[in-house]
C-alpha positions as CSV (number, residue, x, y, z in Angstrom):
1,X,5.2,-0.7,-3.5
2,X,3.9,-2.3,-0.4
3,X,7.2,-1.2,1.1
4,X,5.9,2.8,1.0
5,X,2.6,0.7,2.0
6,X,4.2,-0.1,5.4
7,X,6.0,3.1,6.0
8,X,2.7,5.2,5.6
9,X,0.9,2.9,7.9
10,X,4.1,2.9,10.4
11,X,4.3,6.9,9.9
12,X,0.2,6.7,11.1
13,X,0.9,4.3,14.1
14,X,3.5,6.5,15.5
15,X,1.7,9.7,14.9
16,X,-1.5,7.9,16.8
17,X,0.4,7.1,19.5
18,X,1.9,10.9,19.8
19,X,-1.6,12.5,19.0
20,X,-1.2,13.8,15.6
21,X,-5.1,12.9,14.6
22,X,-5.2,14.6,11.2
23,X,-1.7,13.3,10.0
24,X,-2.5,9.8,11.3
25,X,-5.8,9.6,9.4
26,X,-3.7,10.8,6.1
27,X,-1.1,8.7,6.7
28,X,-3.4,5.4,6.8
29,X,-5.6,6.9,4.1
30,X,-2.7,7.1,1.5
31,X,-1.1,3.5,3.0
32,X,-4.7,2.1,2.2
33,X,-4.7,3.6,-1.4
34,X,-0.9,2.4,-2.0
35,X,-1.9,-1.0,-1.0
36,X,-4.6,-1.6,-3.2
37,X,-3.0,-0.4,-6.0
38,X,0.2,-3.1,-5.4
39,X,-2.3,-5.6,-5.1
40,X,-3.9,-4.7,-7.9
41,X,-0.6,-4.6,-9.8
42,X,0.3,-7.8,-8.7
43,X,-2.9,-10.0,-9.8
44,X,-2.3,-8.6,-13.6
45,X,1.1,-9.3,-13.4
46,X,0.4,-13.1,-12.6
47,X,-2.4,-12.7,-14.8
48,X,-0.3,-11.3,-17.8
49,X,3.0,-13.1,-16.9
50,X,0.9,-16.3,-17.1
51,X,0.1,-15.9,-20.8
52,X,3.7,-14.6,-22.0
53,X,4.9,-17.9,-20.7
54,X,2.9,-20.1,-22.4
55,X,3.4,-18.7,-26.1
């Protein structure tokens, strides 16, 4: 998931650089949204994971 993370910030850079305001802004808005929701992911995984474990 932070794979598509990096792309949509990448696709953003690259559209900054060539002028593309409104698809940059979209691009970084979705790589934001993507991004929280792997880290989110990720701290109940170690949070559950911990607990199947231990059983």
């Amino acid at each position: 998931m932070m794979g598509w993370a990096i792309t949509f910030l990448v696709i953003a850079l690259i559209a900054a650089v060539l002028g593309f305001g409104g698809i940059a802004g979209t691009a970084v808005g979705i790589a934001k949204i993507i991004a929280v929701i792997a880290i989110i992911l990720f701290v109940a995984s170690l949070i559950f994971g911990r607990r199947g474990r231990s059983l």
